[in-house]
N, C-alpha and C positions, 0 to 999 in steps of 0.2 A: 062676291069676288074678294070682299076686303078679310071674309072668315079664310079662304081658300088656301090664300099666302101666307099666313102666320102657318096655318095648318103644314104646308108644303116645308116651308123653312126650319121649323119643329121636326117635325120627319126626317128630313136632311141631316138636321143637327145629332140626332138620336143614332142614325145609322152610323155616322162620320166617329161619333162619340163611344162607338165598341158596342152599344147597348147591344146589336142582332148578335146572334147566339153563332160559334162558330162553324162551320161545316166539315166534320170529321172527313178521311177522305174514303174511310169504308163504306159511310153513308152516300158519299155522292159517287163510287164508284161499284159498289157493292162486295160483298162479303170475298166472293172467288175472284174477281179483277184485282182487288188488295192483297189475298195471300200472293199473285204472280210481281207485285210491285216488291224489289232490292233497292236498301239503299246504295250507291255509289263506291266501290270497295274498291281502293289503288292498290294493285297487282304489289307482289312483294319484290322485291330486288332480287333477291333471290329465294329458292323455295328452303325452307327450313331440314338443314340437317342434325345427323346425331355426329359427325364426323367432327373430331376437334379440329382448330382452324391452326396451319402452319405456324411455327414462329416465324420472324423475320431477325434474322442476325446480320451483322457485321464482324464481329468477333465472336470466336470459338473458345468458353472455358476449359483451359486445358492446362495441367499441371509441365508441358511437355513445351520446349523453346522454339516452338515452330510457330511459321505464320502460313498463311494459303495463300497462292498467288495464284487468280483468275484472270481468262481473258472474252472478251463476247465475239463471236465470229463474226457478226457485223462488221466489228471495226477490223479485225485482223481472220482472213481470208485462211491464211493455214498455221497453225500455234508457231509459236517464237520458238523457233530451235534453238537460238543459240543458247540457252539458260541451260538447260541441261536440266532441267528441275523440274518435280515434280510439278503440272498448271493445271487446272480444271479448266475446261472451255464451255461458255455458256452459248444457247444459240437465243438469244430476248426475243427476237425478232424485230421490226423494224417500227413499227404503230405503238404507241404506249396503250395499254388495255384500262388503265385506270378510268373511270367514268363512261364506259361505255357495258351497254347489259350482261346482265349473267350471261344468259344464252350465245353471246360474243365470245366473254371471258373464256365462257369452259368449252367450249368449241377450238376455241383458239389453245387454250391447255391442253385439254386431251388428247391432242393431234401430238403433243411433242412427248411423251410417254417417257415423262422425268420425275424421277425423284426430289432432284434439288432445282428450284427454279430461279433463273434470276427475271425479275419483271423487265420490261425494256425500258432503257434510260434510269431503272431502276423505280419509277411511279407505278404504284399501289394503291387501293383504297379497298373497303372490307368486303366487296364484291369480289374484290380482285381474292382474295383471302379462300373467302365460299370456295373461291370455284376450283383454286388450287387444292384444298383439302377434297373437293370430291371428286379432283383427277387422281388421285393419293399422293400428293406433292407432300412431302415431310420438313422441308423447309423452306423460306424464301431467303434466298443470300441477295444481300446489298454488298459495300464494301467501307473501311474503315480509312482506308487510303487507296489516291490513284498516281499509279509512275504515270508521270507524262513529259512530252518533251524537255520540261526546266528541270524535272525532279520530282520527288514525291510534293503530294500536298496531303493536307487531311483536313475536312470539310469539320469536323468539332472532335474535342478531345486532346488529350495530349500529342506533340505532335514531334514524336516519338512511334516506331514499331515499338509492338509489344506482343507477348506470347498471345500465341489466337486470332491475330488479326488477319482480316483479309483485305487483300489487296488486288486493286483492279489494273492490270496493265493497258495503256495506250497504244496505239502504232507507234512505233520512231521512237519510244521510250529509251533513256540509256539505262541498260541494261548491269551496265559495270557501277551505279551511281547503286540499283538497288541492290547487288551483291556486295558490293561495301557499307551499306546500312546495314544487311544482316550480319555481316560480320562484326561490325563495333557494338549490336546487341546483342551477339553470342547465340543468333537463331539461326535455323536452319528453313529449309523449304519442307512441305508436306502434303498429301494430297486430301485435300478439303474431304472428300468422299469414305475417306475413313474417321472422321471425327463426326460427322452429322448422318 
């Protein structure tokens, strides 16, 4: 009995210690069961295209003293007539698509059969990107400034119009506030659609 337990505890020790030899798992599963075994492969984001990916602008380089003034039909139900001037109207839609799957994105893209896209609330990320290039979206417009009820703001940059900028309008916005900014920078209005 007394050889038994050293014997047993040695054993124990030996096995605990690596010494047994490892079990490959073609061996314990065999040759055909292993080639149907994948390792764990996380689906792509999106599926890899040859399509380059839109830019995203704010501003239009443009040797020309214009700015673009856009509006989203979200916020405003039928364009601002009273400007007289040329607008783009974007229609974003109401969900931000940012972080949610390709198969979303471009689903939700290719329904709107646009050239220029603005993202809703303006949130992006490089799915959002993918999926715009393979609806054949050629650019994504943000904006450089928004008129809104107090006046223009602008979120960075000089805070100043300047040629090529675009600009987002608000509901209720005064209107007279931004045709007197363009006049003391000697711009005019223009329609975004002919420069991008």
């Amino acid at each position: 009995m007394l050889l038994s337990v050293p014997a047993g505890v040695l054993a124990a020790v030996l096995f605990l210690a690596g010494c047994a030899q490892p079990v490959v798992p073609i061996e314990r599963l065999g040759r055909k069961a292993a080639e149907g075994v994948r390792p764990h492969v996380r689906p792509l984001a999106a599926p890899p295209s040859r399509l380059p990916l839109p830019p995203v602008v704010d501003h239009v380089p443009t040797r020309d003293r214009v700015v673009f003034l856009t509006y989203d039909a979200t916020d405003h139900p039928a364009a601002p007539g009273e400007l007289r001037l040329p607008v783009s109207r974007f229609t974003p839609g109401l969900r931000p698509l940012a972080g949610t799957p390709y198969a979303t994105q471009r689903a939700a893209l290719c329904a709107r059969r646009t050239r220029l896209l603005r993202p809703p609330r303006g949130a992006y990320d490089p799915t959002t990107l993918r999926a715009a290039a393979d609806c054949g979206v050629t650019a994504v417009v943000l904006w450089r400034a928004t008129l809104t009820p107090t006046g223009l703001t602008y979120p960075r940059g000089p805070h100043h119009l300047r040629r090529g900028d675009i600009v987002r309008l608000l509901p209720d916005a005064p209107t007279a506030r931004l045709l007197d900014a363009l006049r003391r920078r000697n711009l005019t209005a223009a329609r975004l659609e002919d420069y991008l």
